[in-house]
C-alpha positions as a printed Julia matrix, in Angstrom:
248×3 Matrix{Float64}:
   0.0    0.0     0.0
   1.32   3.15   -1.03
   1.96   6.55    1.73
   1.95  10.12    1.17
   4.89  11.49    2.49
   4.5   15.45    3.35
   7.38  18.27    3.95
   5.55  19.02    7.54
   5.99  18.0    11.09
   4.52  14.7    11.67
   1.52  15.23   13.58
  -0.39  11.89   13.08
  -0.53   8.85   15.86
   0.05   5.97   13.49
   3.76   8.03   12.97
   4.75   8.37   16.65
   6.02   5.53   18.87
   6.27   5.34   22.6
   8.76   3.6    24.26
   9.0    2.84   27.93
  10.76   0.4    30.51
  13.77   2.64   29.7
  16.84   2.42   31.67
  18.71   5.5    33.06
  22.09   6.06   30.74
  24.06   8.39   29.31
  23.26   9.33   25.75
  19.61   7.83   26.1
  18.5   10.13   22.94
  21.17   9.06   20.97
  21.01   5.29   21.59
  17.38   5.25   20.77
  18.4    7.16   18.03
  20.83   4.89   16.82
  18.35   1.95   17.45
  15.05   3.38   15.79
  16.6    5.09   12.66
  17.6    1.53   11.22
  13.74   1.77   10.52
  13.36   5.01    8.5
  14.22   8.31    8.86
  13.4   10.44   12.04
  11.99  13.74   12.76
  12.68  13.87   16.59
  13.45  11.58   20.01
  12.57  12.96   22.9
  13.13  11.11   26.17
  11.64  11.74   29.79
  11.5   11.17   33.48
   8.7    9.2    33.93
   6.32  10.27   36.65
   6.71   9.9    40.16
   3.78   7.13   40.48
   5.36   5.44   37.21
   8.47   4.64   39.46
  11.87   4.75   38.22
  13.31   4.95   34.78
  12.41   7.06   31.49
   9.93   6.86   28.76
  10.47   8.34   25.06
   8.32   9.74   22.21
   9.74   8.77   18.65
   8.33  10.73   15.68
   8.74   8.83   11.94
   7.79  10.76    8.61
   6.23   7.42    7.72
   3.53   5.57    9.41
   5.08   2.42    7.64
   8.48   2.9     9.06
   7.02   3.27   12.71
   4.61   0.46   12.57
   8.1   -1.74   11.25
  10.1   -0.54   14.32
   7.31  -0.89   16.69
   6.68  -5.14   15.48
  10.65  -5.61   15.84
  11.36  -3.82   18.54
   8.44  -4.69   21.29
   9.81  -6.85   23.57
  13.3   -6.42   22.47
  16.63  -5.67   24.96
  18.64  -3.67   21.95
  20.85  -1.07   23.95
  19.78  -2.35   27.7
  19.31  -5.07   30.31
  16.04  -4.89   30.18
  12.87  -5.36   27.08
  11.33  -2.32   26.12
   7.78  -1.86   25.32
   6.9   -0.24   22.36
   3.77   0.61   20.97
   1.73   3.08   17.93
   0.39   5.99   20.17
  -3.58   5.73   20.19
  -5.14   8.56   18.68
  -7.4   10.99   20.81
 -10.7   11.8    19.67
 -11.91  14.93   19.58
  -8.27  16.8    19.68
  -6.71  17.79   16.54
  -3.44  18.66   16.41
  -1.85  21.93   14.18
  -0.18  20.67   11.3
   3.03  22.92   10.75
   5.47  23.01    8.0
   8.72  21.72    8.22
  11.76  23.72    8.37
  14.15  24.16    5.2
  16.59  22.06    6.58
  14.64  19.46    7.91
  13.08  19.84    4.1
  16.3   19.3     2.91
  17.33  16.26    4.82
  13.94  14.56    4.31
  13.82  15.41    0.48
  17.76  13.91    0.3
  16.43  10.69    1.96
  13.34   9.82   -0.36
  15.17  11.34   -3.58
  18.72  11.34   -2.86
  21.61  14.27   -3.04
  21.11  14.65   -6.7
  17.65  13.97   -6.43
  16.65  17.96   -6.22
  17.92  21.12   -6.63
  17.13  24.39   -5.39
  18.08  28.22   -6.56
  17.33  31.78   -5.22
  14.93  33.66   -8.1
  15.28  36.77   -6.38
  16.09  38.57   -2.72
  14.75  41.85   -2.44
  15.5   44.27    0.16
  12.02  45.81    1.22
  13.37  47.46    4.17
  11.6   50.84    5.91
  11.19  52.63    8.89
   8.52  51.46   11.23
   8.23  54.49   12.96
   9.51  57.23   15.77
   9.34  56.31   19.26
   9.82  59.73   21.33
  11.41  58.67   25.09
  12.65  61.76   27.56
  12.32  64.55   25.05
  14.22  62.66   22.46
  12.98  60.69   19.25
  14.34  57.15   18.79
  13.8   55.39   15.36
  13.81  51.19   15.25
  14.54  50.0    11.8
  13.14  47.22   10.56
  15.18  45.17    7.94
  12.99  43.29    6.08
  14.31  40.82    2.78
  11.4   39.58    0.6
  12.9   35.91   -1.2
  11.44  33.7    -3.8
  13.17  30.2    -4.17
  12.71  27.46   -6.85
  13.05  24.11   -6.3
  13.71  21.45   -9.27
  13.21  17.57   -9.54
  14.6   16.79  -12.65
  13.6   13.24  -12.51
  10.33  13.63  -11.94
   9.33  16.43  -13.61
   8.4   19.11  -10.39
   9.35  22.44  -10.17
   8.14  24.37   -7.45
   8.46  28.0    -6.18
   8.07  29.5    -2.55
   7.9   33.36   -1.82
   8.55  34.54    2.16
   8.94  37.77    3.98
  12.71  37.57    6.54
  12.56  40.42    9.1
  13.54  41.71   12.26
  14.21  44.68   14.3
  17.59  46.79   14.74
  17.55  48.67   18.14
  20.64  50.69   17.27
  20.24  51.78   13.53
  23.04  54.02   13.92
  25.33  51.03   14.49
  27.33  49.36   11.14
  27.97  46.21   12.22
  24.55  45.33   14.38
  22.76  46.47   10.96
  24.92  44.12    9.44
  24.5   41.16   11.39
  20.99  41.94   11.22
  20.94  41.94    7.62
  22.58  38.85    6.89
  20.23  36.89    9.89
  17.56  38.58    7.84
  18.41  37.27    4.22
  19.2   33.94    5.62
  15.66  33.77    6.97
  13.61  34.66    4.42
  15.58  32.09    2.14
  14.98  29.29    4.51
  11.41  30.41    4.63
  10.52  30.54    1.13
  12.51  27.03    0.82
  10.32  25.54    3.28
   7.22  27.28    1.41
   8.41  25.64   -2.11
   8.79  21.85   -0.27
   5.48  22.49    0.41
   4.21  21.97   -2.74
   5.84  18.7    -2.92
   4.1   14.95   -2.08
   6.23  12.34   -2.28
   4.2    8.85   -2.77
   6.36   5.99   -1.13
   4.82   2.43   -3.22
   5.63  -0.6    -1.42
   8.75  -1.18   -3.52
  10.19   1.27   -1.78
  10.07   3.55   -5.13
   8.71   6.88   -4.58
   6.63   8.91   -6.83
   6.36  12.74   -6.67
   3.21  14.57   -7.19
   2.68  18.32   -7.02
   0.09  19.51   -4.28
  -2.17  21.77   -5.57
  -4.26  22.76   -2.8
  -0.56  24.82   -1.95
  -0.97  27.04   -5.01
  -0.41  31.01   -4.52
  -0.92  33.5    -7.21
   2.9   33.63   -7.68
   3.19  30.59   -9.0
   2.02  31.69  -12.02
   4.66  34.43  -12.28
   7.19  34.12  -15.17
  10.4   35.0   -13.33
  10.42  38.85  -14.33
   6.99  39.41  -13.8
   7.76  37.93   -9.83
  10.94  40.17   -9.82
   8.82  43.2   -10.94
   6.27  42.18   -8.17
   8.82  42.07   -5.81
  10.21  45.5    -6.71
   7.18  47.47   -6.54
């Protein structure tokens, strides 16, 4: 059976493991990390005290991308010892009725390292159409008789993405900006800048992976569709009509 693989933060129960029966170490995180990613790839481990009542010992929440890979893990490893003394118990967390969690998009480079697992180094490419500085000055604060202004650096990015095997191309637009206390100041407007730039390319990344599904078919083969339910005006853009845009 075939699974739709999104660039978001996996938010569904059938993707998330919990593990408990866990014995105190050093480098818990990293040995379940170790154990679990044999399985698929990971989007986070997080391991915790359990609660006074529970008694001793830790428990840990395992996110997958892929409600395949967790339900693989979860079969092999119930029951097993791997890094301890002790089995572990490991089970598919239930889902809750009635509570519906935010779905939020991923990161660029958590985009990056999940589109490099499913389609490989060479797999995709990405390049920067245009990044704009849309700077201005949000306005005058007056404090003991004197007037103060913040600027606000603000970088407006649009980024393409390319899968030349399969025939995708994909384009995200996003705003980078943040305050500068001291304007008057070279080198904080500087390092403000550059955060800035950085930002908004990340962002408009992410916004571009967004537009991406990747089918996973039981062979393992994955097939890439484009999601259309992402679509913003821009897309239709040739690239100087989006840099025009951008200017004005």
């Amino acid at each position: 059976m075939a699974e739709v693989v999104e660039f978001r933060v996996p938010a569904g129960s059938a993707q998330t493991l919990l593990v408990w029966g866990l014995e105190t170490e050093p480098g818990l995180e990293h040995s379940l990390f170790s154990a679990f990613s044999k399985f698929g790839l990971l989007y986070s481990v997080r391991a915790h005290r359990n609660a006074a009542v529970a008694g001793p010992g830790y428990y840990a929440i395992i996110k997958f991308y892929s409600a395949g890979d967790a339900s693989r893990a979860q079969r092999t490893c119930n029951g097993q010892r791997l890094f301890q003394k002790s089995p572990l118990k490991v089970c598919v967390c239930t889902k809750q009725k009635g509570f519906q969690q935010q779905v939020l998009a991923l990161n660029s480079s958590k985009c990056q390292e999940l589109a490099n697992h499913y389609l490989g180094f060479n797999g995709w490419s990405s390049r920067i159409i245009t990044l704009q500085n849309v700077s201005g000055f949000d306005g005058e604060n007056e404090e003991l008789g004197k007037t103060l202004q913040k600027r606000s650096v603000k970088y407006l990015c649009a980024v393409e993405v390319t899968l030349p095997n399969h025939g995708v191309r994909t384009r995200g637009v996003a705003l980078g900006e943040a305050d500068v206390e001291n304007g008057e100041d070279p080198l904080e407007f500087v390092t403000a800048t550059r955060r800035v730039q950085k930002l908004a390319v990340g962002k408009a990344l992410s916004s571009a992976f967004q537009k991406i599904l990747l089918v996973v078919l039981e062979n393992g083969k994955v097939v890439v569709e484009y999601n259309s339910s992402q679509e913003e005006p821009t897309d239709f853009l040739t690239e100087e009509e989006l840099k025009g845009l951008v200017q004005v």
